[in-house]
N, C-alpha and C positions, 0 to 999 in steps of 0.2 A: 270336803272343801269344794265348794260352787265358786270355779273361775271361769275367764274367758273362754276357754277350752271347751268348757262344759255346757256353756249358752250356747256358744255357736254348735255344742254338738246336737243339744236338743230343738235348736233352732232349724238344724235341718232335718232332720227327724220327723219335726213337725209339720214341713212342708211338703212334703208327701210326694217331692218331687221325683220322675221318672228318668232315668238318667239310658237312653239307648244306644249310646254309643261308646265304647271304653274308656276311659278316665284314670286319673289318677286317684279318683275321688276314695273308690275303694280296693287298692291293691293289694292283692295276696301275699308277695313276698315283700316283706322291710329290706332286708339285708343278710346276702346269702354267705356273707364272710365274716359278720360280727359273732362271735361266742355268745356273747349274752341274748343277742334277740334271736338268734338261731336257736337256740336252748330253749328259748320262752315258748318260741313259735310252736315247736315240736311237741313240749308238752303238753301244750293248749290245744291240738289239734289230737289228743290221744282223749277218749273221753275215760272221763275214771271218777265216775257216780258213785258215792261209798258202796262198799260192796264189789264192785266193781275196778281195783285198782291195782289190780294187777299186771295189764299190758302199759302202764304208766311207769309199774315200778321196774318189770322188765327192763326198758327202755334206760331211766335211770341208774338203773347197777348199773349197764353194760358202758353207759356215758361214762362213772366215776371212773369205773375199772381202768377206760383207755386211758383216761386221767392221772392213771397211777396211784389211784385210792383201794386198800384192802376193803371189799364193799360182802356185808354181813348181811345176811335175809332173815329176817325173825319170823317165822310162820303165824300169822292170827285168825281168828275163828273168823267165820263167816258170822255177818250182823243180822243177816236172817236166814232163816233157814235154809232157801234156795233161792237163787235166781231166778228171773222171770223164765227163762228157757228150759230151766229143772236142771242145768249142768255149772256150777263153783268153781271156777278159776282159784287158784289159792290166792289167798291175800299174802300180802308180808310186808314188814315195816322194813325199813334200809337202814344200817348203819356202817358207815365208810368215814376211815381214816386213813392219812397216807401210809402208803407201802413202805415209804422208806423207814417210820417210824417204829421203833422200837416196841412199841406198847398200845393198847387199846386206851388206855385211862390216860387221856388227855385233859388239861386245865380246862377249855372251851369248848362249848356244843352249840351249834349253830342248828337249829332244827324248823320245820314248819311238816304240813301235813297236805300228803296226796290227792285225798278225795275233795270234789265237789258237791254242790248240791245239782237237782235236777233244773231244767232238761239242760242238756247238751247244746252250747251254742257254738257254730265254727268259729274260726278265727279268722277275723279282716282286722286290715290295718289301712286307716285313712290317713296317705300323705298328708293334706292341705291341712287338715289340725293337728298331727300326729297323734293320733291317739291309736292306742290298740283295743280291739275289741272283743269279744266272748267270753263263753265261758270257765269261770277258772285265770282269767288273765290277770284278776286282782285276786282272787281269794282262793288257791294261795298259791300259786304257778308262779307269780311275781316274786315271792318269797325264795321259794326256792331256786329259780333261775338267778335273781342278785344274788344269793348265798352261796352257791356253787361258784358263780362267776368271782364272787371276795374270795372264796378259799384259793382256789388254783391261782388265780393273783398273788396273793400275800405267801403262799408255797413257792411257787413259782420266783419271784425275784427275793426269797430269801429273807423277808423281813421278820419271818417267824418260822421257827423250828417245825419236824416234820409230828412233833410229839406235843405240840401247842393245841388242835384242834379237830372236831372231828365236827361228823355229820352226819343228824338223823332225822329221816324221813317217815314219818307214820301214815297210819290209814285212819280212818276211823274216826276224826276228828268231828267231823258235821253230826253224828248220831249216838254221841256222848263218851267221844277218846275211849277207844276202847281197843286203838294202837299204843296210845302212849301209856295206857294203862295195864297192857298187855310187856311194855320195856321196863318200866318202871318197876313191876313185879319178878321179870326175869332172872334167875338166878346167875352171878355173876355180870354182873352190867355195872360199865363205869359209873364212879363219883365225881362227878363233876366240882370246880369251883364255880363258876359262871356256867348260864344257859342264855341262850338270845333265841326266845321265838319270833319266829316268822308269822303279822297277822297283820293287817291292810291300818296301820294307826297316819296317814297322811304326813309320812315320814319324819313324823315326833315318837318320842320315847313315850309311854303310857305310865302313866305316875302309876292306875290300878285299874281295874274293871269288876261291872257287877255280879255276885255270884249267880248260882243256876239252880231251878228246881223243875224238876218237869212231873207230872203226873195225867193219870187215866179217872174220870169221872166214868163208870157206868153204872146201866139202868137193868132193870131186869124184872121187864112187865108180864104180860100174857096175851097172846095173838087173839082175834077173835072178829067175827065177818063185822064191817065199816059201819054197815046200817046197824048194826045190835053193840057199840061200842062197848055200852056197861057190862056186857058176858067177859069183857077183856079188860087189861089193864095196859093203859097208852106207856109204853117206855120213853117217847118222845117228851109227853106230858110231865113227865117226872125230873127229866134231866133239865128242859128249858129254863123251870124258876132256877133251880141250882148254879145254873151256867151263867144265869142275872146276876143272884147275890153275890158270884165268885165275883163277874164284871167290876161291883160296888166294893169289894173290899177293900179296907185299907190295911197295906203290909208296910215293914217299917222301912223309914227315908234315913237318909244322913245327909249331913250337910256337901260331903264330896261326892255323894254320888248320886242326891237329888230321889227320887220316888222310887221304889220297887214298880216294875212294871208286870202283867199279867195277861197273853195272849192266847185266847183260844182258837188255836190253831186249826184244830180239825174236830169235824163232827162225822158220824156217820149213825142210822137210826132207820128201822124197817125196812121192807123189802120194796112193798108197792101202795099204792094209796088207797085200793079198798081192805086193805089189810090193817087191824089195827098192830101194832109194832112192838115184837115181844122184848123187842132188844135195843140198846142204844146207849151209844159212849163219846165222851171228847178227849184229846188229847189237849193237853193246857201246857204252855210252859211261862214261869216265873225268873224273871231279872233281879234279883234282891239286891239293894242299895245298903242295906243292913242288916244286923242280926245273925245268930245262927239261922241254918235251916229248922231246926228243929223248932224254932218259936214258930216262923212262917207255918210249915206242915199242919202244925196244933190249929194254927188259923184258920188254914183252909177247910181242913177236917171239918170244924165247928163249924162253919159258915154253910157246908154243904149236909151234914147231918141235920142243921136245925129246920131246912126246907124237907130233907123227906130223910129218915133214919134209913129206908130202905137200900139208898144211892149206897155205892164202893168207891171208895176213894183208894188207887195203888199208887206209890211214889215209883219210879224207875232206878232210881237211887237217893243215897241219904243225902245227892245233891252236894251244895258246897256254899260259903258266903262269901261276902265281896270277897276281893284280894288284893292287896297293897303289893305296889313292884316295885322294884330299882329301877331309880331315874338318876343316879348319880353320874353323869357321865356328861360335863360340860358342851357346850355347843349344840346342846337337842331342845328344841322347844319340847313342852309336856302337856298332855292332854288324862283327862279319863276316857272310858271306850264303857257302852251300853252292852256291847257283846259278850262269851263267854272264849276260853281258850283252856290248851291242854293245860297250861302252867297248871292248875291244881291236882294233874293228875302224875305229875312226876314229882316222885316224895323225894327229899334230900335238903342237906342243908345247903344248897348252894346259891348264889347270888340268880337273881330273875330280870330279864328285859324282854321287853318287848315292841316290838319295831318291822315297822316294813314300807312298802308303798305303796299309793291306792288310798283311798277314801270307803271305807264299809258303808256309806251310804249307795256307794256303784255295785258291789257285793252282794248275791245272790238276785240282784234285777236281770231283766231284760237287754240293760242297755250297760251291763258291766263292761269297763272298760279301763284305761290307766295311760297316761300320758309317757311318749318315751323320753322323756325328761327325766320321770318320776322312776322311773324303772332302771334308768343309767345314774340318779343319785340314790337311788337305797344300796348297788353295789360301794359306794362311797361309803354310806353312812353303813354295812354291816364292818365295814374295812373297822372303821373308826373305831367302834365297839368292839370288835375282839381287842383291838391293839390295848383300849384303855382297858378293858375286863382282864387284859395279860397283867397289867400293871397292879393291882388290885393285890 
């Protein structure tokens, strides 16, 4: 959503103006006494890069706990093998419900996920347009601070029972849920009626969003000195047509959700330029508007075999296609969302929404950021949602 807010922020942005003397223009602290921006602030100010989110989730148990929430740690694998440092902090996903309540298996789950994507942006907040800024303040820090701030609310003044609601916090979200799929698997883990994730939809309910496929194109030529190329086989050479004809393909559209989209993400290929280049790969990932994965795959496959048989094509998984949500819940404008979310990785029959605040076009930029407007109505609008999903 491009409003007022948002000119004037890129308006100043763009003027490159020097500012040497202290202002209000960019103040560190909002407010050292509100719950929710306090909650937000602290988050945003813990970096927790997937892989990395463990001094985030720290921090959270130990919030819920004073809260008076029984707060559960799910241990999950590290997403790669080590850390840049060579030493693994443990990950773990959170699940907290109140202490007072009798039981884990609550009707509602309010959930969103810990980790960011990279780099690490601090957190400022500019009084004079109110907006907040860095990274993680919309995707999905925002989430989580209005969700905690609605539970202890709606606990708190008794509007809903201590055995109505719970909350779960995953990892792993940005690099293929592999928190939520690591809960969803766990043995003994509540059945929910209702789930409400947390994901930057411009404080409307998401009718669906498009599914996901990611995969690895590699090449696998033969080195050989630059001046004598033909002793060699270019890996480079082989991968580029491949990586055009993928560009051109057509995967299939629907009418709700408009074109599959196709981004290739990342290259990498040889070492040095008098070397001809034994080796070379892209990681691609696919938005599917339709279809199973499985037709998509057969496409791509063909598309990339018919340029060179030699190429490897690896899927990272069997992927997933669109996904239709629950938007029954009166008073929500509804949109679709181009992105993906854990919703397909937690199996169950239980009702699906999704919601939060923020605009994913600010999400994973430079200049992510979230209006505290927007941030003080998604605590409303999560309120709304459990109350009408009780009724259900």
């Amino acid at each position: 959503m491009f409003n007022v807010q948002n000119l004037l922020y890129f308006a100043i942005l763009s003027a490159n103006v020097i500012i040497t003397e202290p202002t209000s223009f960019l103040q560190r602290p909002l407010t050292q006494d509100d719950p929710l921006f306090s909650l937000h602030r602290t988050l945003v100010d813990i970096p927790s890069i997937t892989d990395s989110e463990h001094d985030v989730g720290q921090y959270l148990a130990s919030y819920l706990t004073v809260h008076n929430f029984t707060v559960e740690k799910q241990p999950v694998k590290p997403f790669y093998s080590q850390s840049q440092s060579g030493k693994q902090k443990q990950r773990f996903n959170l699940l907290a419900y109140p202490s007072a309540s009798s039981t884990r298996e609550t009707r509602v789950l309010l959930t969103a996920h810990l980790d960011t994507v990279p780099p690490f942006i601090p957190y400022t907040y500019n009084s004079t347009l109110q907006l907040i800024s860095g990274r993680g303040t919309v995707d999905d820090k925002a989430c989580i601070a209005a969700q905690v701030t609605a539970a202890i609310s709606l606990l708190a003044s008794k509007t809903i029972s201590p055995s109505s609601l719970s909350l779960l916090f995953v990892v792993g979200e940005e690099v293929g849920g592999d928190g939520m799929r690591a809960f969803s698997s766990s043995p003994q883990r509540p059945a929910y009626q209702s789930v409400i994730f947390g994901e930057p939809t411009d404080l409307k309910l998401a009718s669906g969003h498009k599914g996901n496929l990611a995969f690895t194109v590699t090449a696998k030529g033969k080195s050989a000195h630059s001046g004598y190329p033909w002793l060699g086989k270019n890996a480079n050479s082989m991968l580029i047509p491949a990586l055009l004809a993928l560009d051109n393909l057509q995967l299939p559209s629907s009418e709700k959700y408009g074109n599959s989209t196709l981004n290739i993400g990342k290259m990498v290929g040889g070492e040095v330029s008098n070397v001809v280049p034994e080796a070379a790969y892209a990681e691609i990932q696919v938005r599917l508007a339709a279809g199973e994965p499985e037709v998509s795959q057969q496409l791509i496959v063909n598309a990339v075999k018919e340029v060179d048989g030699d190429l490897e094509v690896r899927f990272w998984s069997k992927g997933y296609g669109a996904m239709d949500i629950d938007h029954d819940v009166e008073g929500f404008e509804t949109q679709t969302v181009n992105y993906g979310t854990d919703i397909p990785w937690l199996e169950g029959s239980h009702k699906r929404y999704l919601y939060g605040p923020g605009s994913i076009l600010d999400a994973h930029s430079d200049h992510e950021h979230l209006s505290v407007e927007d941030l003080q109505e998604a605590v409303k609008g999560y309120k709304r949602l459990v109350l009408a999903a009780l009724k259900k």
